[in-house]
Structure formats: C-alpha cells, structure tokens
C-alpha positions as CSV (number, residue, x, y, z in Angstrom):
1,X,45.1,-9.7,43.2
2,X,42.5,-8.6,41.3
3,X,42.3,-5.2,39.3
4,X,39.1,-2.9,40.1
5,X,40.2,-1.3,37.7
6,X,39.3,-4.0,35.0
7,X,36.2,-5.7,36.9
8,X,35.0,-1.8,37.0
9,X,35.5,-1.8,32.9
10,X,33.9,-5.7,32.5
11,X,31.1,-4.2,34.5
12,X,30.1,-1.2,32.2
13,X,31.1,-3.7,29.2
14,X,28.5,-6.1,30.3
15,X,25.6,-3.3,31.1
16,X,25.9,-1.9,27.1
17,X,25.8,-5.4,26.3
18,X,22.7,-5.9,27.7
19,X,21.4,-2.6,26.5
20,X,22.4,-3.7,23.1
21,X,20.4,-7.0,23.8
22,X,17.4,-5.0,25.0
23,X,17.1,-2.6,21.9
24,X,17.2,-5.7,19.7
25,X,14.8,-7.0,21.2
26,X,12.4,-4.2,20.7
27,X,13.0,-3.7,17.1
28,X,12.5,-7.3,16.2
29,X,9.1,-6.9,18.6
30,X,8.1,-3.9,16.6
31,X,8.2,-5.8,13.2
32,X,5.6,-7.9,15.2
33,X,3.2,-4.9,15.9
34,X,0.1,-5.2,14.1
35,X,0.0,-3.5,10.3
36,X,-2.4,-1.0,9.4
37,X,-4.6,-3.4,6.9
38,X,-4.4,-5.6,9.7
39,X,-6.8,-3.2,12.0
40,X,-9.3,-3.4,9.0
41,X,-12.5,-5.8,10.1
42,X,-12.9,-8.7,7.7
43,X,-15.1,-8.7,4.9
44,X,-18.4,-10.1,5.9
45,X,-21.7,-10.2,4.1
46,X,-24.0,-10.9,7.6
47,X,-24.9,-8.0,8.8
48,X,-22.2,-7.3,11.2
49,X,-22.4,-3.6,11.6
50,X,-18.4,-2.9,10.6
51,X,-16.8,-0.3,8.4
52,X,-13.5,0.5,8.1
53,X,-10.7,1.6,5.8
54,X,-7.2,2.6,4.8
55,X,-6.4,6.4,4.5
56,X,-3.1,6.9,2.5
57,X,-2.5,3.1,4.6
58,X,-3.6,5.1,8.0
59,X,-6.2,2.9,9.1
60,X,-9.9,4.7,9.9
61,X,-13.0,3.1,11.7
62,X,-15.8,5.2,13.1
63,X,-15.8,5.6,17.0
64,X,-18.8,6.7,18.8
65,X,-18.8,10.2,21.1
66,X,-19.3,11.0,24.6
67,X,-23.0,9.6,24.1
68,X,-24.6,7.0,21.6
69,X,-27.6,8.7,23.1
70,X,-27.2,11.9,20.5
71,X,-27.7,11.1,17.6
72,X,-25.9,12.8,16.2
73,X,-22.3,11.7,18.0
74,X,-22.9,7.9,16.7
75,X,-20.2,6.3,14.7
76,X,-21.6,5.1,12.0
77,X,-25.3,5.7,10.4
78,X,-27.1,4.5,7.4
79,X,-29.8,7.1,5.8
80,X,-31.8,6.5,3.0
81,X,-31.7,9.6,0.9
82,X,-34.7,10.2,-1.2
83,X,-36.8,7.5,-2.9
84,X,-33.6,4.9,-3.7
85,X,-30.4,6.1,-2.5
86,X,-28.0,5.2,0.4
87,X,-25.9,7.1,2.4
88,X,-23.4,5.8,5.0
89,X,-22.2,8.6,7.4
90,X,-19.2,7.6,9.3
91,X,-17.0,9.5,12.0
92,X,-14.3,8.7,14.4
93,X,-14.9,11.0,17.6
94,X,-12.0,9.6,19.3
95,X,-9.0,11.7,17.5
96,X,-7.9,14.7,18.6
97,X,-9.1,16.0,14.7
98,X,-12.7,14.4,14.5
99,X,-12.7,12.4,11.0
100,X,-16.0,12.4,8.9
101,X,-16.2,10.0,5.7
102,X,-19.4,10.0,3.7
103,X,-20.4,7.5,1.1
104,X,-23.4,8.0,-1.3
105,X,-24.8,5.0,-3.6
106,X,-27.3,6.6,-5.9
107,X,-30.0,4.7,-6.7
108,X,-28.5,1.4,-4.7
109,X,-32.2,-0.1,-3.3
110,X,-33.3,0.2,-7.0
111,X,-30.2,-1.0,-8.6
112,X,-29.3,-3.5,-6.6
113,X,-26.4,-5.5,-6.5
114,X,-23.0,-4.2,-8.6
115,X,-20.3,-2.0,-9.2
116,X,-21.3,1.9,-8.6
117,X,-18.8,4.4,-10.3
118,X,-17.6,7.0,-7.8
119,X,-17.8,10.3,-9.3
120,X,-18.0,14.2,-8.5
121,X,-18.9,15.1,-5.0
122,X,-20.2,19.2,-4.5
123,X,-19.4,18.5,-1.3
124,X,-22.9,18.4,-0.4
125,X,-25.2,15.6,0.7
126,X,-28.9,13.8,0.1
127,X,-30.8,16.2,-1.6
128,X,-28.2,18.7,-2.0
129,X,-25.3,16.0,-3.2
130,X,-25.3,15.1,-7.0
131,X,-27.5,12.9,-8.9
132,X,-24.5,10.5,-8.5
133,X,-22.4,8.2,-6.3
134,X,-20.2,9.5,-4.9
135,X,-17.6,10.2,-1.5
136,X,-16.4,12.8,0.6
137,X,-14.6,13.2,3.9
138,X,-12.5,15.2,6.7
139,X,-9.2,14.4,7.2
140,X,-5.9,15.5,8.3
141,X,-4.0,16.5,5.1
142,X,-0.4,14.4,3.8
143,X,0.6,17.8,3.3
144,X,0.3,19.9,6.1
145,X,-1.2,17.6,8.3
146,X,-4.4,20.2,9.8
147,X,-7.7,19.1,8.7
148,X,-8.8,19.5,5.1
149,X,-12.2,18.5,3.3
150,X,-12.0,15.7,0.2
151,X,-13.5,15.1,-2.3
152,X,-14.3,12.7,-5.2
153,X,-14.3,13.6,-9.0
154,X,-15.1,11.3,-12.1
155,X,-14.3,8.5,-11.6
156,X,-11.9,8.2,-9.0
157,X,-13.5,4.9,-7.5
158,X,-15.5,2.6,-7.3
159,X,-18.3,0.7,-4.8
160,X,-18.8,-2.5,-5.0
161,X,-22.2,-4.0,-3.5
162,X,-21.6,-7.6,-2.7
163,X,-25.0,-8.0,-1.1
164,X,-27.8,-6.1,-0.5
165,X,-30.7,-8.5,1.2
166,X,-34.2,-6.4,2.1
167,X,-35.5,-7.4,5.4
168,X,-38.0,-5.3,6.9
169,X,-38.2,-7.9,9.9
170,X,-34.8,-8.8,10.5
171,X,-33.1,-5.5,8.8
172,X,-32.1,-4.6,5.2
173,X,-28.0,-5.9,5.1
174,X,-26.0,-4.1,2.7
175,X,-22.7,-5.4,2.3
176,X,-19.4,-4.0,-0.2
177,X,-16.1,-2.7,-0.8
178,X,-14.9,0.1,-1.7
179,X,-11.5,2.9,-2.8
180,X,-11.1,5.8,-4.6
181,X,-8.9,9.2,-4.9
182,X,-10.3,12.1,-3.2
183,X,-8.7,16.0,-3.8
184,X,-8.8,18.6,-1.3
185,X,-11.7,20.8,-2.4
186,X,-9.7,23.8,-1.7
187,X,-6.2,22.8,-3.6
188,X,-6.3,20.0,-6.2
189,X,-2.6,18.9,-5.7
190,X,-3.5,17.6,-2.1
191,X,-4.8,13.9,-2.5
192,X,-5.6,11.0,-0.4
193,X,-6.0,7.5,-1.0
194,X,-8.4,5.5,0.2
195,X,-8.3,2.0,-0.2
196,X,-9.2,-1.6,1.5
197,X,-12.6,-0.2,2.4
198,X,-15.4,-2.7,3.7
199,X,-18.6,-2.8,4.9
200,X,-21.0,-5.0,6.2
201,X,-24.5,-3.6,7.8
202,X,-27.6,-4.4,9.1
203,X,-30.6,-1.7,9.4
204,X,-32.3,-2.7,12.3
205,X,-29.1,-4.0,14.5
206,X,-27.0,-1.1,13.7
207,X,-29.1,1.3,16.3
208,X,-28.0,-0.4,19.3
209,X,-24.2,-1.1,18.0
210,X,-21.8,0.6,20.5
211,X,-18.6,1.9,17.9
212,X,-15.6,2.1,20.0
C-alpha cells in the first residue's frame, strides 16, 4: 500500500529540485549577458557616425529625443567652434536623468592628426570654453547618485585623432579615442571615470543619422 504520506514529501522534494535547477540556470545565463564594454561600437575610422563610452564601466551612447526634427534634441552633433576647433556635443535623452558629454579639440582642423592633452574645462563652451581641449559632462554622481556636472582639469586625459580626412563633397570624417578623469565642479572628491571612448564621424552623413 502505498504511503501519501511519502509520495506527498517526494512531491514537494522534486518541485525544490526543480526550483534549484531553474535558479541555476539563470545565474549561469546571467554570466552570459552582454558586459558593459561590450555595448561600446567598434572603433572604426569610415565615417560611421558612432560614439560611445564607459562611465565609471556604465556604458553611455547618445540617444535622440522625442524629435530629430529639433535640433536641438539630436544625439549627437559636431560644431566647429571658431576658426579651427571641434566640438562634439553628445546626449542620451532616453534616461530618466538626461546625460550631456561634451568634448572640445582645440585647434584639431589646424593640427591635424595626434594626441590632444585634455585639460581644464570652466565649464563653459566654444567661445566661452578655454583656449584648450578639453571635456565636460552631466551625469548621475557615484556618490549620491542625483545628477552632478564634471569636469576636466590638467591633464586628466587624453584625445587621440586617428583620422581626420577633409571632404567637402563626401563629408569631413574625424575619427579617435578618447578617457580622462573628470571632478564634480561643485565638490572635488566626487570623480568619474571615463574610459573606452570612441568615435567615428562623418559631417555630411551625421544630419540624417537617427541615434536610438
């Protein structure tokens, strides 16, 4: 005769087995989610209208608004600042904290290709910025995670221009890499990181690039 008794207890045995079995499975799957870095476009020197970067290894990319149609909601924009200077405004729409990252490359149509030392940021930009290269941005802070303004000091990075090919036909392409160590302009001791940065653009092709 059999027990119900034990058939009841084999029952409930099994089921936490398979539980068990289940939450295995989903931490080994996790390991198999993608990495930060891996978001990160590769590093291209073609034009391909792509930026992206590691925040303290959070990965940011900028994301168009509600409409590409205003200007000023676009993800990503290229401005030439003054007579020789670049500027690369970025920002991610998307989050629930808009993000803003701003590179400056003094001098970069006259200077060409090379390394550009990041250094102070005022905070301000084109003609207002400093006679330097330079980086800021809005982000959420490691600290106390609401949304805090960074900037660069004295050399705190670098920019690399891999290419820079002048097209007025086909578009200018301005290609690179990029990191550096930004502070929080209103308390020094809160830092981010920003590494694994990339970009690859063209001037002409970039103004009818949708960033999602």
């Amino acid at each position: 005769m059999k027990n119900p008794f034990k058939d009841l207890s084999n029952r409930i045995y099994c089921g936490f087995a398979i539980i068990l079995s289940l939450c295995f499975l989903i931490a080994c799957d996790s390991d198999d989610a993608p990495s930060q870095e891996s978001l990160l476009p590769p590093i291209t020197m073609t034009g391909e209208n792509t930026f992206g970067c590691l925040i303290d290894g959070k990965f940011f990319r900028p994301r168009d608004g509600d409409t590409s149609i205003n200007v000023a909601n676009r993800g990503l924009r290229v401005l030439r600042s003054e007579t020789n200077n670049i500027e690369f405004e970025s920002h991610d729409f998307k989050t629930n904290v808009a993000r803003t990252f701003i590179i400056h490359v003094e001098d970069l149509l006259l200077s060409g290709e090379g390394i550009y030392e990041v250094n102070t940021s005022n905070g301000l930009r084109s003609l207002d910025g400093n006679n330097n290269s330079y980086i800021h941005c809005t982000t959420k802070s490691p600290l106390t995670d609401e949304q805090a303004f960074y900037t660069s000091y004295d050399n705190s990075g670098n920019i690399y221009i891999e290419e820079l090919l002048l097209d007025s036909v086909n578009g200018n392409i301005i290609s690179g890499t990029f990191n550096a160590k930004l502070t929080n302009i209103l308390n020094p001791q809160d830092t981010v990181l920003i590494n694994k940065g990339r970009f690859d653009i063209n001037s002409i092709t970039i103004l009818q690039t949708t960033f999602n």
